[in-house]
ROBATI-464879 format. One record per residue (C-alpha): residue in three letters; chain; x, y, z. Coordinates in nm, 2 decimals. Each point is the difference from the previous one (the first is absolute). Example, Ala and Ser with C-alpha at 12.3 -4.5 7.8 and 13.67 -1.06 7.14 Angstrom:
BEGIN
pt r ALA&c A&x 1.23&y -0.45&z 0.78 $
pt r SER&c A&x 0.14&y 0.34&z -0.07 $
END
This chain:
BEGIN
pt r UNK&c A&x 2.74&y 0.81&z -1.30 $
pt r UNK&c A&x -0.25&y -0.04&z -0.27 $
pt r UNK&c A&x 0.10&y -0.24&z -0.30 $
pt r UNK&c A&x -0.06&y 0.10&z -0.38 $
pt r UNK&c A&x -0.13&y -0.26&z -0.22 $
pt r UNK&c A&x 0.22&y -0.17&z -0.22 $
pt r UNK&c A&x -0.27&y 0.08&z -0.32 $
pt r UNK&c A&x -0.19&y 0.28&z -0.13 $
pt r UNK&c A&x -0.29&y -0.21&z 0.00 $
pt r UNK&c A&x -0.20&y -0.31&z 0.08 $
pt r UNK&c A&x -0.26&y -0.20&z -0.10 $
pt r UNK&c A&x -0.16&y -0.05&z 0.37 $
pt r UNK&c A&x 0.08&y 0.24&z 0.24 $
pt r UNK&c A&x -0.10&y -0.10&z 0.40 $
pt r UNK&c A&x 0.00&y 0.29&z 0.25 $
pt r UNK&c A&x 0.02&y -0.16&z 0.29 $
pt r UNK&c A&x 0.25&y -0.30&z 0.11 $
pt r UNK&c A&x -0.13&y -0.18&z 0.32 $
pt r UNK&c A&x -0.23&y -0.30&z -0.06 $
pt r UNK&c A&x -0.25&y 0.09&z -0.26 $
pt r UNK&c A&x 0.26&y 0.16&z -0.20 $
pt r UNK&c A&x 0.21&y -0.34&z 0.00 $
pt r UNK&c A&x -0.31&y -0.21&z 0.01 $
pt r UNK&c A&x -0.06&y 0.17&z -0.37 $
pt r UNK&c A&x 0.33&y 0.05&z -0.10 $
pt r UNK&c A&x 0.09&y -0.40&z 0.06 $
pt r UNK&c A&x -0.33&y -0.10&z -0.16 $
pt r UNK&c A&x 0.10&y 0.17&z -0.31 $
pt r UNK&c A&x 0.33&y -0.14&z -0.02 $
pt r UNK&c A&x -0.16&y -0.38&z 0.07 $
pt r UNK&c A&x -0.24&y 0.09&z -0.32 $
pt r UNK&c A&x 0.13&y -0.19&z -0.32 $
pt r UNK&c A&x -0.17&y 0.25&z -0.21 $
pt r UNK&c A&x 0.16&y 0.31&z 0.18 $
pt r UNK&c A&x 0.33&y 0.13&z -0.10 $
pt r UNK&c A&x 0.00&y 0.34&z 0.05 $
pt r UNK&c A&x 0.18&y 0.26&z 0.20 $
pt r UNK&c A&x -0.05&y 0.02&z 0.39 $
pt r UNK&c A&x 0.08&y 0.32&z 0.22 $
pt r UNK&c A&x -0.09&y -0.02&z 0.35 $
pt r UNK&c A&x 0.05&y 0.36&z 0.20 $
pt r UNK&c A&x 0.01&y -0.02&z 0.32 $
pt r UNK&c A&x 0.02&y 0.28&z 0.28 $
pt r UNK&c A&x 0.13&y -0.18&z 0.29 $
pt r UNK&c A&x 0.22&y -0.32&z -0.06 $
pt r UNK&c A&x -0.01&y -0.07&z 0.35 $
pt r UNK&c A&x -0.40&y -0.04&z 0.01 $
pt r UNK&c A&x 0.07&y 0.12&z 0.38 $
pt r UNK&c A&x -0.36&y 0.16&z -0.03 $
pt r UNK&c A&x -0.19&y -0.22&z -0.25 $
pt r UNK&c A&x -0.32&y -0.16&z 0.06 $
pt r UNK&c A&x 0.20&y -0.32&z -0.09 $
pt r UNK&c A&x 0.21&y 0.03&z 0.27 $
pt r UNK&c A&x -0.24&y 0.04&z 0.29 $
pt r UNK&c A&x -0.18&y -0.27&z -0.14 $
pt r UNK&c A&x -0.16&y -0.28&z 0.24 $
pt r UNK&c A&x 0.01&y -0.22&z -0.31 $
pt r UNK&c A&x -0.32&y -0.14&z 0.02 $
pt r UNK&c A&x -0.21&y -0.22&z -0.26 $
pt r UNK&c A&x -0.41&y -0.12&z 0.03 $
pt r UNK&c A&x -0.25&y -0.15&z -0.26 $
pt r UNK&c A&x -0.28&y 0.14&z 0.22 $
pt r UNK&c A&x -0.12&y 0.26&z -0.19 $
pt r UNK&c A&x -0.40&y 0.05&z -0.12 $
pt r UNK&c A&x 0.11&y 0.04&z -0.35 $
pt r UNK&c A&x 0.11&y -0.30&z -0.21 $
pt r UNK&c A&x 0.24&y 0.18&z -0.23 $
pt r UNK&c A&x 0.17&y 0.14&z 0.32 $
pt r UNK&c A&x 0.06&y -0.34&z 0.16 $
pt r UNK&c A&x 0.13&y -0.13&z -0.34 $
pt r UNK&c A&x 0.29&y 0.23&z 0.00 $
pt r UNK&c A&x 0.09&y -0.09&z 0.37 $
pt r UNK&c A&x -0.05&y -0.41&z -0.13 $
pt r UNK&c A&x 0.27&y 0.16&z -0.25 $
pt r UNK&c A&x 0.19&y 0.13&z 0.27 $
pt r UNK&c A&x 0.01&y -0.30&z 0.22 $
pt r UNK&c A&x 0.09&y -0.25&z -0.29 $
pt r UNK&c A&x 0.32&y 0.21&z -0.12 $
pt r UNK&c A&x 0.10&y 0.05&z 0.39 $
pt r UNK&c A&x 0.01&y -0.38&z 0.05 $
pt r UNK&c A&x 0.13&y -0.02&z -0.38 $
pt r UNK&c A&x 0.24&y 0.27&z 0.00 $
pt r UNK&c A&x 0.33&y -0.14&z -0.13 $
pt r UNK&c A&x -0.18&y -0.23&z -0.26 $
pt r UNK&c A&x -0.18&y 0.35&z -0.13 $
pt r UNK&c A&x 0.34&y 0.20&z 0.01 $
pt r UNK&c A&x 0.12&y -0.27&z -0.27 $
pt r UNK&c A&x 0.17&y -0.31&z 0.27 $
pt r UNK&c A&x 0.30&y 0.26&z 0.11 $
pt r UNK&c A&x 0.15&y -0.18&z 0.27 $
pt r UNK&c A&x 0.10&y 0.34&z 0.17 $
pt r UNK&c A&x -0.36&y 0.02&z 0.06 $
pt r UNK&c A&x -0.12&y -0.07&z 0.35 $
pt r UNK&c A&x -0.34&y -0.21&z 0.01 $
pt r UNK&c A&x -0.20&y 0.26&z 0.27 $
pt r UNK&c A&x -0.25&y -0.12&z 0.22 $
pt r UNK&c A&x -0.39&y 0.08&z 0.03 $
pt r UNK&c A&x -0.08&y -0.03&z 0.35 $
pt r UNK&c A&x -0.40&y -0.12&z -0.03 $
pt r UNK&c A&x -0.11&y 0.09&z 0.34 $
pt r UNK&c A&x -0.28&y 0.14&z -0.22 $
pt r UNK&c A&x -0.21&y 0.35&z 0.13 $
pt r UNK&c A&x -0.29&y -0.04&z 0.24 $
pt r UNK&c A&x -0.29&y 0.23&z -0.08 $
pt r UNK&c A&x -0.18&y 0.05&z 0.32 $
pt r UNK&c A&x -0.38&y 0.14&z -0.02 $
pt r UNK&c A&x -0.18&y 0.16&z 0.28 $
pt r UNK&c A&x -0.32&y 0.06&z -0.20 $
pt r UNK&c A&x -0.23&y -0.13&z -0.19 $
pt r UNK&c A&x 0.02&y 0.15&z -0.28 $
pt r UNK&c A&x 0.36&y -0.02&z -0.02 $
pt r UNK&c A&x 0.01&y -0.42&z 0.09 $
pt r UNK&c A&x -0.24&y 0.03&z -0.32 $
pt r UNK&c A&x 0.27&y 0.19&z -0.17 $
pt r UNK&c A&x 0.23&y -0.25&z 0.07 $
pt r UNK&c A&x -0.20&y -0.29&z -0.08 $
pt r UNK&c A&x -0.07&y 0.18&z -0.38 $
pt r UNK&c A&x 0.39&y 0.04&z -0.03 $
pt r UNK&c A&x 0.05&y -0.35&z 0.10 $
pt r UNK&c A&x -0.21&y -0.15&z -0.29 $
pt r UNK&c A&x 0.21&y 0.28&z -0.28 $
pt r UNK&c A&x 0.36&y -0.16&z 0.12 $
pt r UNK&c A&x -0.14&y -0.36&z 0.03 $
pt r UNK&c A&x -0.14&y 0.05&z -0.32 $
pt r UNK&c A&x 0.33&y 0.12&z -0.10 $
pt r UNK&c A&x 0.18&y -0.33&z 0.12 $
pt r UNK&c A&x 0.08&y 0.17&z 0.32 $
pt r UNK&c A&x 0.02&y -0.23&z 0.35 $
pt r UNK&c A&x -0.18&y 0.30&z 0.20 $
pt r UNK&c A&x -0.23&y -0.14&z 0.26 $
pt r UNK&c A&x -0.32&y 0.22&z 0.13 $
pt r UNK&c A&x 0.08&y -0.12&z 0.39 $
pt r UNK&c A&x -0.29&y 0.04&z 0.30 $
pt r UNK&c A&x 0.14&y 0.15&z 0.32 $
pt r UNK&c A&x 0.01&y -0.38&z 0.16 $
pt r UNK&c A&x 0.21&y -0.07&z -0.26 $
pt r UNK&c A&x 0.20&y 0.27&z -0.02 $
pt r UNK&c A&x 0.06&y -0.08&z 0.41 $
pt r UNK&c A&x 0.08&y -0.39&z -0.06 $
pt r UNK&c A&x 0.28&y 0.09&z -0.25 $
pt r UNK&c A&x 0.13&y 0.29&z 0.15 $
pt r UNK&c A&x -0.11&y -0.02&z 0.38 $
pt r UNK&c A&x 0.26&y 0.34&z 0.13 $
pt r UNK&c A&x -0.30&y 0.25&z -0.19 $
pt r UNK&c A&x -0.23&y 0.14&z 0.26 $
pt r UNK&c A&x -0.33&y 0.00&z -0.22 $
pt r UNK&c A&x -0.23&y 0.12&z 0.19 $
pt r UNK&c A&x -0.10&y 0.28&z -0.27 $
pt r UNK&c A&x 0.02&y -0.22&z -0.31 $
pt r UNK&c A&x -0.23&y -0.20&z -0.21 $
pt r UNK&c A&x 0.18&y -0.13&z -0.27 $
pt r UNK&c A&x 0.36&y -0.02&z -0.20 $
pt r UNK&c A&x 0.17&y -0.06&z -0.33 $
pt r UNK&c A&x 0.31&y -0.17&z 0.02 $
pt r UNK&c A&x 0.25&y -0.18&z -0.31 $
pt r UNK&c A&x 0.28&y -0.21&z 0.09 $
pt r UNK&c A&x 0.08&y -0.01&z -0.33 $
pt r UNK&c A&x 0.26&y 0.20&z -0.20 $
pt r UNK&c A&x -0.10&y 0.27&z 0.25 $
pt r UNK&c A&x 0.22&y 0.25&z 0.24 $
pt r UNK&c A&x 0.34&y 0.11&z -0.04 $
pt r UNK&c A&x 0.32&y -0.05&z -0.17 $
pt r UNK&c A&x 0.33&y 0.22&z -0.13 $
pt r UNK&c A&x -0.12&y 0.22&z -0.22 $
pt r UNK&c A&x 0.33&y 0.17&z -0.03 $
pt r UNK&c A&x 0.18&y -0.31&z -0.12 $
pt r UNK&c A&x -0.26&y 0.04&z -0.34 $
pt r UNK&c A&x 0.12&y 0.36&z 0.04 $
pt r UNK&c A&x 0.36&y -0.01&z -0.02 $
pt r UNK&c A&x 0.02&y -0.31&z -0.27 $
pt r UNK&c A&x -0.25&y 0.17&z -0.20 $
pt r UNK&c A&x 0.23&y 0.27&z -0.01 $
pt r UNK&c A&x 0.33&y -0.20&z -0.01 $
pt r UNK&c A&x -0.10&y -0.25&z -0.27 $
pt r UNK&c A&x -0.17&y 0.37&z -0.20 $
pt r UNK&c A&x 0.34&y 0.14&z -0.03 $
pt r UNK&c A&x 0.20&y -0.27&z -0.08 $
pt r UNK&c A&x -0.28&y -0.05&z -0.28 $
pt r UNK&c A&x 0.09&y 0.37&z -0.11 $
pt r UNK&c A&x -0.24&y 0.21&z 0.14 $
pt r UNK&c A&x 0.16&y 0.34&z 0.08 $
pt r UNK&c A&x -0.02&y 0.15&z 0.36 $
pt r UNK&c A&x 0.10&y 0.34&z 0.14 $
pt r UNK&c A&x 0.00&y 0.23&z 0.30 $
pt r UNK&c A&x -0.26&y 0.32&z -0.11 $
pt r UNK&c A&x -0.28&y 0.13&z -0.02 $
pt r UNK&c A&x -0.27&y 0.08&z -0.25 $
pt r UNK&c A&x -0.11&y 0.37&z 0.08 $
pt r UNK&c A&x -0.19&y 0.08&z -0.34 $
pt r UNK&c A&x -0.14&y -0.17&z -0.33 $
pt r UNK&c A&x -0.04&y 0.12&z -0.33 $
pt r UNK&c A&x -0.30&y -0.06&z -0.19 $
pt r UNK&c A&x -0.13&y 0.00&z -0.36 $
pt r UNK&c A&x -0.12&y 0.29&z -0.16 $
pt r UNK&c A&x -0.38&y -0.18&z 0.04 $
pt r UNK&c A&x 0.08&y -0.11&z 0.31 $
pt r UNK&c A&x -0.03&y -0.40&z -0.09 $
pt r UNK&c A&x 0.32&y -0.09&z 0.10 $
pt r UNK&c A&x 0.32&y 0.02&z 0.20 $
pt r UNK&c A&x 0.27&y 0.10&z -0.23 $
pt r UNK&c A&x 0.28&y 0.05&z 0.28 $
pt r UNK&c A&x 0.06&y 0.03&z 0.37 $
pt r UNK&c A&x 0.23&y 0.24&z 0.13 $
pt r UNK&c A&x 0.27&y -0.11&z 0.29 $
pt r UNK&c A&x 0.11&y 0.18&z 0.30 $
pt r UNK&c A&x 0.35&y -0.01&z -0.13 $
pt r UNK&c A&x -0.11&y 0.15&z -0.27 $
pt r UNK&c A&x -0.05&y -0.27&z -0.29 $
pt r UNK&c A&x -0.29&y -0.05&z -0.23 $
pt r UNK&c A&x -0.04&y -0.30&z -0.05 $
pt r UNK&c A&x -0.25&y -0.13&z -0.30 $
pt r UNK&c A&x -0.27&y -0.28&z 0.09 $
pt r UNK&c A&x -0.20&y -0.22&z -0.16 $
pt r UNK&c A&x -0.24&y -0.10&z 0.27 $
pt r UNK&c A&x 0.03&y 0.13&z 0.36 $
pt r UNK&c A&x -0.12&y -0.20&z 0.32 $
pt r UNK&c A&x -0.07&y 0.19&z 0.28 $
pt r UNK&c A&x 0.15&y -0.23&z 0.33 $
pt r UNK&c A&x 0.04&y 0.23&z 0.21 $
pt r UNK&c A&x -0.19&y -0.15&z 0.32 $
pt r UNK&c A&x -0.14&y 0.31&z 0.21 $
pt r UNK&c A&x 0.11&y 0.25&z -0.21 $
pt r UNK&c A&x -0.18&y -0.10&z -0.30 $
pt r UNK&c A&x -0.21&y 0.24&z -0.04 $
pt r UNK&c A&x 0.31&y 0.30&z -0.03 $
pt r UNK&c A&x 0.14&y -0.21&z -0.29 $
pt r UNK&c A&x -0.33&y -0.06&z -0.13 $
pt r UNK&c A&x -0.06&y 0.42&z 0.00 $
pt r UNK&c A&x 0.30&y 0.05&z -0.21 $
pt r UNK&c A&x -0.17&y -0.15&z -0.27 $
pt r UNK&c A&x -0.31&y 0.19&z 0.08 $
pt r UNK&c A&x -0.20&y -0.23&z 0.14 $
pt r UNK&c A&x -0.20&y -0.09&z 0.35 $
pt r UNK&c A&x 0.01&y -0.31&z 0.18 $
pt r UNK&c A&x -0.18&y -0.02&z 0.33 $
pt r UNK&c A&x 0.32&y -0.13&z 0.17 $
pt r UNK&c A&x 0.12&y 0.16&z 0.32 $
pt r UNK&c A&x 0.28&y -0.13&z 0.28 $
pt r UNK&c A&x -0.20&y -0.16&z 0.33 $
pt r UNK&c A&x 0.19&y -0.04&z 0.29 $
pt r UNK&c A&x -0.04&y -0.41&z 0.15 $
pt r UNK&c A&x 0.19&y -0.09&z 0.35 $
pt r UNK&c A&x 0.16&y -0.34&z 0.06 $
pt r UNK&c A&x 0.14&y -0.16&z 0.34 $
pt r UNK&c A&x 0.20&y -0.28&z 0.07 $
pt r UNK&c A&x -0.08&y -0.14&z 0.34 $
pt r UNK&c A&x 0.12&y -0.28&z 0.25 $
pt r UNK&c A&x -0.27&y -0.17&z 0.20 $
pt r UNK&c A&x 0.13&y -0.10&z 0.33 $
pt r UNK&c A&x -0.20&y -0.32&z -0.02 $
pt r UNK&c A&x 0.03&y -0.09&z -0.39 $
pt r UNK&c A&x -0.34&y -0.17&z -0.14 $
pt r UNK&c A&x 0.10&y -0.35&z -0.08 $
pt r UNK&c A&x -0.10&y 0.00&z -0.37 $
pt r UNK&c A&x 0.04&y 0.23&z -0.27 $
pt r UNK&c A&x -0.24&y 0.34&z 0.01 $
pt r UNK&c A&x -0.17&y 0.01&z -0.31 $
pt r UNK&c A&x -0.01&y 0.32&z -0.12 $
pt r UNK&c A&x -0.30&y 0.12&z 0.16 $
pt r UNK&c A&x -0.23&y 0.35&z -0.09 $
pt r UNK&c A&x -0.21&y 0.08&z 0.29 $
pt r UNK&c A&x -0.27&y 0.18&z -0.06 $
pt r UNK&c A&x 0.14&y 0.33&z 0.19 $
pt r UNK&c A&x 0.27&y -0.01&z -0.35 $
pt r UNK&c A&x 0.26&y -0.09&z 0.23 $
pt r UNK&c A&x 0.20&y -0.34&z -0.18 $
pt r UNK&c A&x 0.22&y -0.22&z 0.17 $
pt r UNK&c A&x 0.22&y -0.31&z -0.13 $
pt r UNK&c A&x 0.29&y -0.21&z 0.08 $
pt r UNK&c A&x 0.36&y 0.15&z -0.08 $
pt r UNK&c A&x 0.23&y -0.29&z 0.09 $
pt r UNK&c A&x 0.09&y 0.01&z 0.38 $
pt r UNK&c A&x -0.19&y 0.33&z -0.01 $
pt r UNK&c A&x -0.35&y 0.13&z -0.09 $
pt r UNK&c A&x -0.09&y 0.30&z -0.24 $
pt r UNK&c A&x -0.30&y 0.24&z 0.04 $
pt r UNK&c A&x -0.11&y 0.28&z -0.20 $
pt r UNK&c A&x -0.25&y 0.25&z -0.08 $
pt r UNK&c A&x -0.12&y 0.34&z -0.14 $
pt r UNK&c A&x -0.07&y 0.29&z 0.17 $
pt r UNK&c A&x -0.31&y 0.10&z 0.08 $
pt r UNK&c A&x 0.11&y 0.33&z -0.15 $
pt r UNK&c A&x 0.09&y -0.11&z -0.31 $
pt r UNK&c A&x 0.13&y 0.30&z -0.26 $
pt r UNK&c A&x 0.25&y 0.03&z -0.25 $
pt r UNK&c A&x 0.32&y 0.09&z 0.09 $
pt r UNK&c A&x 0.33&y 0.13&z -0.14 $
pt r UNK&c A&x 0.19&y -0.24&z -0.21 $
pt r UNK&c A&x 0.32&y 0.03&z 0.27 $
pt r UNK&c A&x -0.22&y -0.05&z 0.31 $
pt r UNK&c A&x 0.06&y -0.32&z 0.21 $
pt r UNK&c A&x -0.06&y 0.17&z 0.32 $
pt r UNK&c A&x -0.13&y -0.30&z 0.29 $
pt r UNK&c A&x -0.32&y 0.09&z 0.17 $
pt r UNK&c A&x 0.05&y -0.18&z 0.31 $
pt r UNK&c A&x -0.32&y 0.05&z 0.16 $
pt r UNK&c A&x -0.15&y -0.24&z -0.31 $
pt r UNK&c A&x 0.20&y -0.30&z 0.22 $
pt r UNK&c A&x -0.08&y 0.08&z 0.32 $
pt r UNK&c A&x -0.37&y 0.10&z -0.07 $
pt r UNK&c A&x -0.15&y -0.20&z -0.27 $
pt r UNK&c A&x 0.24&y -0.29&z -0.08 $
pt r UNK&c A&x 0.16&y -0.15&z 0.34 $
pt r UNK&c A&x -0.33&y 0.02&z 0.15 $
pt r UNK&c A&x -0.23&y -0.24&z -0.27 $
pt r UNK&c A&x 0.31&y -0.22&z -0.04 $
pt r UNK&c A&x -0.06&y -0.04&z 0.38 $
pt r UNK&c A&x -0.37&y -0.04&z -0.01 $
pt r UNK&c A&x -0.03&y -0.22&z -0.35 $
pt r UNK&c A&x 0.28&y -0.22&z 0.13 $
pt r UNK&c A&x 0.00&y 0.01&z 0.43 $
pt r UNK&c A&x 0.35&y -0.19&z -0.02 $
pt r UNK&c A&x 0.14&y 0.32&z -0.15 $
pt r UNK&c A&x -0.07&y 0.20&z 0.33 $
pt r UNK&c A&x 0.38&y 0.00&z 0.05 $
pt r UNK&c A&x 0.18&y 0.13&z -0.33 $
pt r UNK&c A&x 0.31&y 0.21&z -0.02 $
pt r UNK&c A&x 0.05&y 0.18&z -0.32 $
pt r UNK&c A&x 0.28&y -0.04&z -0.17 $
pt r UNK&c A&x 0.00&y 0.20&z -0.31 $
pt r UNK&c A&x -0.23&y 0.23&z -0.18 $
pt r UNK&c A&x -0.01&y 0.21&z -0.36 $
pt r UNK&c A&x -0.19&y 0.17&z -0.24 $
pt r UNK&c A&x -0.03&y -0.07&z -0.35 $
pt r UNK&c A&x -0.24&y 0.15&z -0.29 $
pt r UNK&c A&x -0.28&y -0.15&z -0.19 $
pt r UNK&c A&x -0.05&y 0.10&z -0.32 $
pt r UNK&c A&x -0.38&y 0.09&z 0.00 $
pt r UNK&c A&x -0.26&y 0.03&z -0.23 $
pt r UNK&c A&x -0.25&y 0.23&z 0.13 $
pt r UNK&c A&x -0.28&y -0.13&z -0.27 $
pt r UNK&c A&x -0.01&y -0.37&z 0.17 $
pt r UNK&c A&x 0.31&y -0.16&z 0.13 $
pt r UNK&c A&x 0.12&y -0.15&z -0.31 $
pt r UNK&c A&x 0.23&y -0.05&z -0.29 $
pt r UNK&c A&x 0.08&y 0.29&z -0.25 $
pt r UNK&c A&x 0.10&y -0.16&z -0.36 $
pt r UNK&c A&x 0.03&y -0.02&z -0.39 $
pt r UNK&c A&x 0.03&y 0.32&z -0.14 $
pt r UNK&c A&x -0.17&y 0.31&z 0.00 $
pt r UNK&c A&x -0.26&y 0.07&z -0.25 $
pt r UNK&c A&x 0.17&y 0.30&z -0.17 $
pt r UNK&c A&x 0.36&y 0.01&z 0.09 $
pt r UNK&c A&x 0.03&y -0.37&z -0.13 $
pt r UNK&c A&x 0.31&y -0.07&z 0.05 $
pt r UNK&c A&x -0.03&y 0.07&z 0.37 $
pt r UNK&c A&x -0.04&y -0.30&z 0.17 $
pt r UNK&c A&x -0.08&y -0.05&z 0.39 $
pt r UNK&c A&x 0.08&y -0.25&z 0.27 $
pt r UNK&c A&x -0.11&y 0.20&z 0.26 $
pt r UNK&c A&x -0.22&y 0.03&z 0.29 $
pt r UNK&c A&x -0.02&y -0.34&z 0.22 $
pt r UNK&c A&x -0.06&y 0.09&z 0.32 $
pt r UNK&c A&x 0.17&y -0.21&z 0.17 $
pt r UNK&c A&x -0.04&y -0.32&z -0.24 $
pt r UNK&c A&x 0.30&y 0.09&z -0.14 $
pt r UNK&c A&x 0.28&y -0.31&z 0.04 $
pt r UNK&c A&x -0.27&y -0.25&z -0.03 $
pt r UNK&c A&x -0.10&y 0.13&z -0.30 $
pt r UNK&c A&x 0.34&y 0.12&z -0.19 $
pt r UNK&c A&x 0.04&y -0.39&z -0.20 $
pt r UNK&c A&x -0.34&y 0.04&z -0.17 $
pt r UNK&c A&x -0.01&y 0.37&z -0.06 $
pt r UNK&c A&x 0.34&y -0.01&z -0.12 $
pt r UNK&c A&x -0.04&y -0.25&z -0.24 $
pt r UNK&c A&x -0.35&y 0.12&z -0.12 $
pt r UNK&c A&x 0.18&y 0.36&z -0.05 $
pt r UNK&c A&x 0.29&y -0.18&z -0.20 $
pt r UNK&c A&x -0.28&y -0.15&z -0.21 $
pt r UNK&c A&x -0.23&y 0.30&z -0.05 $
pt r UNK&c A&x 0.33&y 0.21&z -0.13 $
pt r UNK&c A&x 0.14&y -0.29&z -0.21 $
pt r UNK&c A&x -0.34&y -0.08&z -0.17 $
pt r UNK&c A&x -0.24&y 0.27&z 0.11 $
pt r UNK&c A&x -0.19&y -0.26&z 0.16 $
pt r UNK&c A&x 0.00&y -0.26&z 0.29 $
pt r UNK&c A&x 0.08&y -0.34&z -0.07 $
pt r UNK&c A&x -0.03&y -0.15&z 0.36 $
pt r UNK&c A&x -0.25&y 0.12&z 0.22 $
pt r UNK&c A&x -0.23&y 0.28&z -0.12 $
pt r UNK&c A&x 0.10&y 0.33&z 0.19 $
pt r UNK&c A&x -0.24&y 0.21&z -0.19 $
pt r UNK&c A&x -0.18&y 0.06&z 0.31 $
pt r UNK&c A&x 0.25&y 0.24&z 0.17 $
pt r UNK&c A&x 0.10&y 0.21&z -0.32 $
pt r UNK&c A&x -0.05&y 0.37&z 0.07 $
pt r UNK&c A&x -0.28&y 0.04&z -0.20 $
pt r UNK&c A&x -0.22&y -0.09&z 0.35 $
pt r UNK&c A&x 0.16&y 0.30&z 0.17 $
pt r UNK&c A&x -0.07&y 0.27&z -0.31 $
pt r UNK&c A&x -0.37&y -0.11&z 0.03 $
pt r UNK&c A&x 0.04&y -0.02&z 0.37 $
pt r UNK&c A&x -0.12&y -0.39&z 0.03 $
pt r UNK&c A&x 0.12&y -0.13&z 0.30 $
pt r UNK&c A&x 0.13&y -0.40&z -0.07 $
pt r UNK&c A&x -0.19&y -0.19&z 0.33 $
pt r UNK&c A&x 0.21&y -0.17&z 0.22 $
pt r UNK&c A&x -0.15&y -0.09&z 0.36 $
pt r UNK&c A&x 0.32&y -0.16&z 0.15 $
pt r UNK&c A&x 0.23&y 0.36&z 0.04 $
pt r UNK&c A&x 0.21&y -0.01&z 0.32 $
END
């Protein structure tokens, strides 16, 4: 049942309530110059079809553009920092980063030169990545049949997974007991200025109109319907990606890194388990409300290069499978943010392709920033403001999986 809001209006209103939408809504509250009002609208409380809950909760440094592994440097710091960033609350568990690190594997030349390139951006950057020749990639990790391959990237520092969803579910905690308003509905429509420079208002399923000061768009896949209520394009669109849990019948006898082959298969360590994914080869937008398996992908395309990359793997039982949604930008894989340059008080966090969790500490704070101040005081996100996609500038980044 949907949920009116307890005001009329608000200074910040956030449509969308899963981990961006708390990401921004925390960092606002944590601001000592912010102290306005905070709605959050949310659809679906129980996030049963959010992109943050199909998750795999990853987090890397090895990108080929500085600013990009700055954020996850960000990322990794408040995961291993978390309680002492959400104020010393003992109620706040310390999560883990797991730094099994990625392994880049390269089958070219051209892409072991890409790699190398990247390798010198992140090192640059303070990152531990290491541009790795096949022997060595065979001497630390003997199980990989590398036949095909000529080279690697691999970091072992504050590199591969942790629990994204414990971020997600204190972010949101610690936000409401701060005062930040949340309720089950829906945006459907938004109401505009006579000149069109503004969001005056956004109309509620229930019924409400509800007056805004600034509005950020959070809404993960669908960002680009709440993004045309305002009248405005985004290049965003809802990708299907496919992730299995298997058991290896003859487990390896240290941790996978999580490895990208070069057929765009990855593979890592799950605990006891191990976790592959992909996208299809076909790879459309879909519907917003279709999860629908494909289970030729497995049996076709991901069981066989586990088995190939990794010969140990020839026995594997699958043990669970699902389908999540990136959120992607068409333009170039990236981050949609700051505001728009008309409707000014429209303000994205939108279209990360899959870089989502690892990303959500720094673009949530650099968000809080830009609407407390109207600029960044941390990193400089200028880079992924909007303005790129109205003149149809792609932002480079090598290093998409």
């Amino acid at each position: 049942m949907s949920q009116a809001p307890a005001r009329s209006s608000y200074d910040v209103v956030i449509v969308g309530g899963a981990m961006f939408g708390s990401s921004v809504a925390w960092f606002l509250t944590d601001n000592p110059d912010f102290d306005g009002s905070i709605l959050v609208i949310e659809r679906d409380p129980t996030y049963a079809f959010a992109s943050t809950s199909h998750t795999n909760s990853c987090i890397r440094q090895q990108f080929s553009a500085a600013i990009n592994v700055r954020v996850s440097q960000f990322g990794a710091d408040f995961v291993k920092n978390f309680r002492a960033y959400m104020g010393g609350d003992p109620r706040v568990p310390h999560p883990r980063l797991h730094s099994f690190g990625y392994m880049y594997l390269a089958d070219t030349p051209a892409f072991a030169a890409a790699l190398s390139a990247s390798q010198k951006v992140q090192e640059a950057c303070g990152a531990g990545t290491k541009h790795m020749t096949r022997d060595e990639i065979a001497a630390a990790y003997p199980f990989y049949q590398l036949d095909d391959i000529i080279a690697g990237n691999h970091n072992l520092i504050d590199e591969g997974y942790f629990d994204g969803n414990t971020l997600f579910d204190w972010w949101k905690r610690s936000a409401k007991e701060r005062g930040v308003e949340y309720v089950n509905n829906e945006v459907v429509a938004m109401n505009r200025n006579a000149a069109g420079t503004r969001v005056e208002s956004v109309i509620l399923k229930s019924g409400e109109v509800i007056g805004c000061g600034t509005v950020v768009n959070a809404s993960g896949p669908r960002a680009a319907a709440t993004a045309g209520m305002a009248g405005i394009d985004i290049p965003v669109e809802p990708r299907k990606r496919y992730t299995f849990i298997f058991e290896a019948e003859k487990p390896l006898d240290r941790d996978l890194p999580l490895t990208i082959d070069p057929s765009g298969v990855h593979m890592r360590t799950d605990g006891t388990y191990y976790m592959a994914g992909c996208p299809p080869d076909d790879d459309p937008a879909v519907a917003y409300d279709d999860f629908v398996e494909d289970h030729s992908i497995w049996e076709e395309k991901v069981w066989p290069t586990v088995a190939t990359r990794i010969p140990q793997f020839e026995a594997i039982k699958l043990r669970n499978s699902w389908v999540g949604h990136y959120a992607y930008n068409t333009l170039d894989q990236n981050a949609i943010l700051g505001p728009h340059d008309s409707v000014e008080n429209f303000i994205f966090v939108n279209g990360f392709s899959g870089h989502g969790f690892q990303q959500s500490p720094a673009m949530g704070r650099g968000t809080a920033e830009w609407i407390t101040y109207g600029e960044y005081r941390t990193l400089d996100l200028t880079p992924f403001h909007f303005g790129r996609i109205a003149r149809g500038e792609a932002f480079m980044e090598k290093a998409v999986i």
